[in-house]
ZAKOL-849571 format. One record per residue (C-alpha): residue number from 1; x, y, z; residue in one letter. Coordinates in steps of 0.25 Angstrom, whole numbers. Example, Ala and Ser with C-alpha at 12.3 -4.5 7.8 and 13.67 -1.06 7.14 Angstrom:
2
{1; {49; -18; 31}; 'A'}
{2; {55; -4; 29}; 'S'}
***
This chain:
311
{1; {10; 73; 8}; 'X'}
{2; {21; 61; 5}; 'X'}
{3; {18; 47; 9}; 'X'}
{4; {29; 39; 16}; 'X'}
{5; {27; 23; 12}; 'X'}
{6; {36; 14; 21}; 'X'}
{7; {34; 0; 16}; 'X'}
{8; {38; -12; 9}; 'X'}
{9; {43; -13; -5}; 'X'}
{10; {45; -28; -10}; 'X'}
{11; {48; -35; -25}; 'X'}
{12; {36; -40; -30}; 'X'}
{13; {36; -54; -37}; 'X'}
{14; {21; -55; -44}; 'X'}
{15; {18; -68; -52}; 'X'}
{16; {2; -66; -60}; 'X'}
{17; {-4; -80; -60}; 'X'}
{18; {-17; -82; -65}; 'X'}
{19; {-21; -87; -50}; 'X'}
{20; {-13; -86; -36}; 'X'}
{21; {-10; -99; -33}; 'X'}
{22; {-15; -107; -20}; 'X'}
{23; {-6; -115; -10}; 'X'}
{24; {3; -124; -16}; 'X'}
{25; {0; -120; -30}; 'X'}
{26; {8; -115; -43}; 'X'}
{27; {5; -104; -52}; 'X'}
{28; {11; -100; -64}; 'X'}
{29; {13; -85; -66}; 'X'}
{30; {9; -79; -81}; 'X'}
{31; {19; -67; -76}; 'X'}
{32; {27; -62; -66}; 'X'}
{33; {32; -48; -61}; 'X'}
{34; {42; -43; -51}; 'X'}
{35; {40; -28; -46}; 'X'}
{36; {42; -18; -35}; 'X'}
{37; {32; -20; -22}; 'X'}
{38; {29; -19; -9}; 'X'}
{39; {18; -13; -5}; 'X'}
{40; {26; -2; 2}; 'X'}
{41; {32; 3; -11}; 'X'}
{42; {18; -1; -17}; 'X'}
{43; {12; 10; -11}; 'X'}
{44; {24; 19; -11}; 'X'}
{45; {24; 18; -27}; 'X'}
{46; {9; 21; -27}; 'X'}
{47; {7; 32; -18}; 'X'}
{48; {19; 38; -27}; 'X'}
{49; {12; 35; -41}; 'X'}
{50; {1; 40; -34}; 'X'}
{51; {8; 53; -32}; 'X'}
{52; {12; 53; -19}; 'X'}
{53; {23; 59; -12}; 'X'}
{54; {30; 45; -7}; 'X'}
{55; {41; 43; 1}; 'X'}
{56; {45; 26; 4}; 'X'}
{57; {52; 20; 15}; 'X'}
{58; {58; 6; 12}; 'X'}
{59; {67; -6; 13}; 'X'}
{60; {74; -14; 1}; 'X'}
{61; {83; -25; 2}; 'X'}
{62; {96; -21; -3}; 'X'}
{63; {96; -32; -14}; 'X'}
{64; {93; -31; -28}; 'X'}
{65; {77; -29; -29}; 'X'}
{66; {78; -19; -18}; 'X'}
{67; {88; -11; -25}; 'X'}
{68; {79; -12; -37}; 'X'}
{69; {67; -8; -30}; 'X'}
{70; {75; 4; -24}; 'X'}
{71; {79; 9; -36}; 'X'}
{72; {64; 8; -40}; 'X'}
{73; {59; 15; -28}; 'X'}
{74; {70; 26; -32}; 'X'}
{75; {66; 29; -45}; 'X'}
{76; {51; 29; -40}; 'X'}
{77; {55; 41; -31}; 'X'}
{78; {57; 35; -18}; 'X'}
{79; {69; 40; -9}; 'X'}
{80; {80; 28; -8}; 'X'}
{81; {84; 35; 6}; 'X'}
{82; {68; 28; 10}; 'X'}
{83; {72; 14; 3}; 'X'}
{84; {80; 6; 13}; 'X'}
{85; {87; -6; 9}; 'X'}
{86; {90; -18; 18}; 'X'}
{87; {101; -28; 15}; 'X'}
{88; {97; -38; 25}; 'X'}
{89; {84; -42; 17}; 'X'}
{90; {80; -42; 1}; 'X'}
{91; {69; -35; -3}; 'X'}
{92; {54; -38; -1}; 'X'}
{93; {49; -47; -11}; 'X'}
{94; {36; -53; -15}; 'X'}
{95; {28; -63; -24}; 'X'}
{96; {14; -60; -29}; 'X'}
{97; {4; -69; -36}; 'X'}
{98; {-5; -62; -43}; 'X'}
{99; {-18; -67; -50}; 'X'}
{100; {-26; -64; -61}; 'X'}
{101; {-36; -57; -53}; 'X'}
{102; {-25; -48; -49}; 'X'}
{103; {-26; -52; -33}; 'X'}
{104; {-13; -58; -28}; 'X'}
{105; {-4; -65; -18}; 'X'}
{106; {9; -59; -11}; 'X'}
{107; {21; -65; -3}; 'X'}
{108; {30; -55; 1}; 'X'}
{109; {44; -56; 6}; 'X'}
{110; {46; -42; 15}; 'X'}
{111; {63; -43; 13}; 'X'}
{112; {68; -28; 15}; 'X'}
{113; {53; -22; 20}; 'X'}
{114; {54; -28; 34}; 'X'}
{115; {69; -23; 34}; 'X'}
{116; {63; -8; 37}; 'X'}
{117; {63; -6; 48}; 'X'}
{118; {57; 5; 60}; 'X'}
{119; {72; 14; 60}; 'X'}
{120; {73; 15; 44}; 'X'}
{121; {58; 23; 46}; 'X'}
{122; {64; 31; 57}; 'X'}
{123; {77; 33; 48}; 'X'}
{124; {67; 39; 36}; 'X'}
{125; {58; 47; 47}; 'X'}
{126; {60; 60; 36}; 'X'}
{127; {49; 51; 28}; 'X'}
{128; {39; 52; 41}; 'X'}
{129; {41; 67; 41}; 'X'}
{130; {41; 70; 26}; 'X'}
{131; {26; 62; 24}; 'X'}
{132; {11; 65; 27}; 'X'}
{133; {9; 49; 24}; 'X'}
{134; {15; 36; 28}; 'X'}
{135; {10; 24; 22}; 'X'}
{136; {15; 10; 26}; 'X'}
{137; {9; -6; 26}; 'X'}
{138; {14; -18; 32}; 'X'}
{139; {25; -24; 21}; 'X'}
{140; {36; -18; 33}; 'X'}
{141; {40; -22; 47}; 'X'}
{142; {27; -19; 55}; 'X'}
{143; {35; -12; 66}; 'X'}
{144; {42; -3; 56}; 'X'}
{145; {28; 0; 50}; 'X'}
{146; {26; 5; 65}; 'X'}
{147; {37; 14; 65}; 'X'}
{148; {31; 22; 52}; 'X'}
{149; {16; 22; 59}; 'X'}
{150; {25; 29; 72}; 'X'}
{151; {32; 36; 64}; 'X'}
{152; {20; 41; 56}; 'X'}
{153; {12; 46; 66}; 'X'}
{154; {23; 53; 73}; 'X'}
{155; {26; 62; 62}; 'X'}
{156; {9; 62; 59}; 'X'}
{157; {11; 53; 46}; 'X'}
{158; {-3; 49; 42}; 'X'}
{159; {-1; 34; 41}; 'X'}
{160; {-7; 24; 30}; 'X'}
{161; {-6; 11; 32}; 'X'}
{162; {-7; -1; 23}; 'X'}
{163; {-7; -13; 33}; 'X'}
{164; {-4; -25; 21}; 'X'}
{165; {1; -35; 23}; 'X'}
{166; {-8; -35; 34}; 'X'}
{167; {-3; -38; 47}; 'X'}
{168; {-9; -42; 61}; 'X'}
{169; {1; -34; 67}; 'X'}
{170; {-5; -21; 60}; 'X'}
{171; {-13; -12; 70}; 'X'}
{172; {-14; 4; 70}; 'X'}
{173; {-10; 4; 84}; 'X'}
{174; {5; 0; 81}; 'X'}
{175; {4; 6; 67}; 'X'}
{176; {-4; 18; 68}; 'X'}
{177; {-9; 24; 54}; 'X'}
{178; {-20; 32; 51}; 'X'}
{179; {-25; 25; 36}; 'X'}
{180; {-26; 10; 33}; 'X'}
{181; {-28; 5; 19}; 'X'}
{182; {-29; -10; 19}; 'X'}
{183; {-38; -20; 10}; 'X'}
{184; {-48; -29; 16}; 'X'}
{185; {-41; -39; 23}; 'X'}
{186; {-32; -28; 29}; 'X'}
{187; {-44; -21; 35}; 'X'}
{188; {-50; -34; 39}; 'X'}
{189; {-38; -39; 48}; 'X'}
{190; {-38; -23; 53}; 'X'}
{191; {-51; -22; 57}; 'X'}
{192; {-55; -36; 61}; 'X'}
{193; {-68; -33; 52}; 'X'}
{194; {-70; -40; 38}; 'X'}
{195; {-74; -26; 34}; 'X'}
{196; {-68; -13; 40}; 'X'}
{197; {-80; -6; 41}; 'X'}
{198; {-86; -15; 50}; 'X'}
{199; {-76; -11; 59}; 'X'}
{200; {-82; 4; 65}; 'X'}
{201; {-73; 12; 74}; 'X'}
{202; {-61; 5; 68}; 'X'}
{203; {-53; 16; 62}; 'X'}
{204; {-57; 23; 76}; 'X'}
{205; {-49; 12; 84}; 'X'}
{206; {-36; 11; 76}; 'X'}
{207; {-36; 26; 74}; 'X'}
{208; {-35; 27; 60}; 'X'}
{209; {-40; 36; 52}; 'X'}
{210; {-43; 28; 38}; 'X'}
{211; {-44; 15; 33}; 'X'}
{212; {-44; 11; 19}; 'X'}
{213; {-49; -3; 14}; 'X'}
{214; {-47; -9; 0}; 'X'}
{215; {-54; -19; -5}; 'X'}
{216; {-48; -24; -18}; 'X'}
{217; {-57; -20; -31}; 'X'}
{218; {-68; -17; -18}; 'X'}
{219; {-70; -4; -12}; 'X'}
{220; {-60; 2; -4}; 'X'}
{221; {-65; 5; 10}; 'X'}
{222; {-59; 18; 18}; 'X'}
{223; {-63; 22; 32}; 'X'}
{224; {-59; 35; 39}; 'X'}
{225; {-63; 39; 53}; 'X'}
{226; {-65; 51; 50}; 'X'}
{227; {-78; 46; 41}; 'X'}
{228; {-89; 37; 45}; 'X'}
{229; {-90; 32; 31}; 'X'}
{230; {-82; 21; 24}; 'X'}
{231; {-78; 27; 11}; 'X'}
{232; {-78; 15; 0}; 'X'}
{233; {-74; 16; -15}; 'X'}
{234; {-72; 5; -25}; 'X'}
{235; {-60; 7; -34}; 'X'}
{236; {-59; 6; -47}; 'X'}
{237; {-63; -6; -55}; 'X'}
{238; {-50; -12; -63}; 'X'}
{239; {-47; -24; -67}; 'X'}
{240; {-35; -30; -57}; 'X'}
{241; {-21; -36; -63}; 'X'}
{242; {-12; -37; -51}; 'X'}
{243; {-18; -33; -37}; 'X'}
{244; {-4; -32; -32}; 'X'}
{245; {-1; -18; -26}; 'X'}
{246; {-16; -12; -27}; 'X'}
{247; {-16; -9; -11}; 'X'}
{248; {-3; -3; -11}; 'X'}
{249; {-8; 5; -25}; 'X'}
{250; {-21; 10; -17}; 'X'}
{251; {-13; 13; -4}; 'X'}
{252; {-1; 20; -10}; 'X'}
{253; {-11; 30; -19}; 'X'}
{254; {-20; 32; -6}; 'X'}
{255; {-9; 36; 1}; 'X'}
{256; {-8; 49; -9}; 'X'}
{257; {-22; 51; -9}; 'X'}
{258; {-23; 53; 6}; 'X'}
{259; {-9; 61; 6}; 'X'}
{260; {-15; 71; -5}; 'X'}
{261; {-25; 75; 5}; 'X'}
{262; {-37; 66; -4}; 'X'}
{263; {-50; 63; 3}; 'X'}
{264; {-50; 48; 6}; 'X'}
{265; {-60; 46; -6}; 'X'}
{266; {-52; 51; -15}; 'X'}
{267; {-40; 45; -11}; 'X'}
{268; {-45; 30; -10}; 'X'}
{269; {-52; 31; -26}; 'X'}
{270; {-36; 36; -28}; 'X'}
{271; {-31; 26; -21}; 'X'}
{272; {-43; 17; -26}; 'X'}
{273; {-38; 19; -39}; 'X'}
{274; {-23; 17; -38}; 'X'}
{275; {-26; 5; -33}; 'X'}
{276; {-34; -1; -45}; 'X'}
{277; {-25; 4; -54}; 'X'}
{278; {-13; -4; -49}; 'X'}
{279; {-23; -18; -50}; 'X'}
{280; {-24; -16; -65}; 'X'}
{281; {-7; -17; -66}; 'X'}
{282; {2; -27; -64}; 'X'}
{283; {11; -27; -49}; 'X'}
{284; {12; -16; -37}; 'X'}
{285; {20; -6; -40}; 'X'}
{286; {19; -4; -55}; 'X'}
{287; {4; -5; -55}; 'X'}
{288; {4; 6; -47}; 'X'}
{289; {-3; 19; -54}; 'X'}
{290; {1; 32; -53}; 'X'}
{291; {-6; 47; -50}; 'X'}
{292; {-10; 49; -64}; 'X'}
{293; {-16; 35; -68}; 'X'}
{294; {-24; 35; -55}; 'X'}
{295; {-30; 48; -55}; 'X'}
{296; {-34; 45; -71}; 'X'}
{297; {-38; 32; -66}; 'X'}
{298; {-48; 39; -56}; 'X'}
{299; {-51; 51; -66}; 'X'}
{300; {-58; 39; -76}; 'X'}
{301; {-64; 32; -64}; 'X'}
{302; {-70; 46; -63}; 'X'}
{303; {-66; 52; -49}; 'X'}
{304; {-55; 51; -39}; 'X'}
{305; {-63; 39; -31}; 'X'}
{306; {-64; 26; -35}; 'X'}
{307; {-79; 24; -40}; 'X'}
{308; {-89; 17; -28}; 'X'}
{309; {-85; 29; -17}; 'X'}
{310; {-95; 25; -5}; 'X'}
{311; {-95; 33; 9}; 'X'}
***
């Protein structure tokens, strides 16, 4: 089954400190990198190292970074015919701090992301018909993330959904999907509830059919209407360097998981383990692991779920 990512893909400016700094205070950097981002292309380039069958709709300024990251996207595989470019704004660009604990903090400038627009998904509507998956979050237009949930589900697309940044606006009336994968605070402003569980009948009233909840080094969380239990597994225990990227690692590889037909245990230690390896590495993208170091990964963990699978 091939995946169709539509998302965001932004220059990534990452300064390490040894602490984020507070309101109106300097910190001096021990080191600096600039890499290829986004969490659109994040997850594109995952679900590919993962070994999936990915296809990448996109938009980059026509300027100097985005024809490098064009070129880039090229060489990974991904069809220049998918990646738009936009002389009327640069391309996305971001600055990162990230600590010693390997948490982090993010301004992004959107540039050539909010430049794609509803007509260039109609224009590519070949993508919708060649994929079993679509997999989208919320670094585009929010009416243009629309149009691909319409489109999905009129050519039966399952839909996954990764709504970060989070945004009020975000509701699966208006964006109709059938997986959500979203880290605590994520779930939180979903569900009004501090923890989704405690919301009952919640999956029911949005009609979806799976939510999955990460919670950091914590247990992920997954619920499925199809089951009355909540599956919960920790992942694996590592020892974090750059936080940056881990959702986008975890979703990208779930996405292959589930299109591979894999049980939803299996799929999130998988996607479980993606996600710690990419913690243990430096930036988004090139601490992304592929097929082979995720599967040895899990073979020395033991299994192919995370250790801590409660149902």
């Amino acid at each position: 089954m091939s995946i169709l990512v539509i998302g965001s893909l932004i220059i990534d400016n990452t300064f390490y400190v040894p602490a984020l700094p507070s309101r109106g205070e300097t910190a001096i950097a021990s080191s600096a990198l600039t890499s290829f981002g986004g969490k659109g292309a994040n997850q594109a380039m995952a679900a590919r190292s993962s070994g999936g069958d990915v296809h990448f709709l996109c938009c980059v300024g026509d300027d100097s970074p985005g024809k490098e990251y064009r070129e880039y996207l090229c060489s990974h595989g991904f069809d220049p015919l998918a990646l738009i470019s936009d002389g009327q704004f640069s391309t996305g660009s971001a600055f990162l701090g990230v600590e010693r604990s390997g948490e982090n903090s993010i301004i992004i400038n959107p540039g050539s992301n909010h430049a794609l627009r509803p007509e260039h998904l109609d224009a590519n509507i070949h993508l919708f018909q060649q994929s079993g998956m679509l997999l989208l979050q919320l670094e585009l237009p929010l009416d243009t993330i629309m149009h691909a949930c319409r489109l999905a589900r009129e050519h039966e697309v399952t839909t996954l959904i990764n709504p970060s940044p989070w945004s009020d606006d975000f509701n699966t009336v208006d964006f109709p999907c059938d997986i959500l994968v979203m880290n605590e605070h994520e779930a939180a402003s979903f569900s009004g509830e501090k923890e989704i569980r405690l919301a009952p009948g919640l999956l029911q009233e949005r009609q979806l059919e799976t939510i999955i909840v990460t919670h950091g080094a914590g247990p992920t969380l997954a619920l499925t209407r199809s089951q009355d239990v909540v599956l919960e597994l920790k992942p694996p225990c590592v020892t974090a360097v750059d936080t940056v990227g881990a959702g986008d690692a975890f979703t990208g590889a779930l996405a292959v998981a589930l299109s591979e037909g894999q049980d939803l245990a299996r799929a999130l230690g998988f996607a479980n383990a993606a996600g710690a390896l990419s913690v243990t590495r430096k930036g988004a993208q090139g601490a992304i692991a592929n097929r082979k170091e995720i599967e040895s990964f899990l073979s020395a963990l033991g299994g192919e779920k995370s250790p801590g699978l409660t149902g």
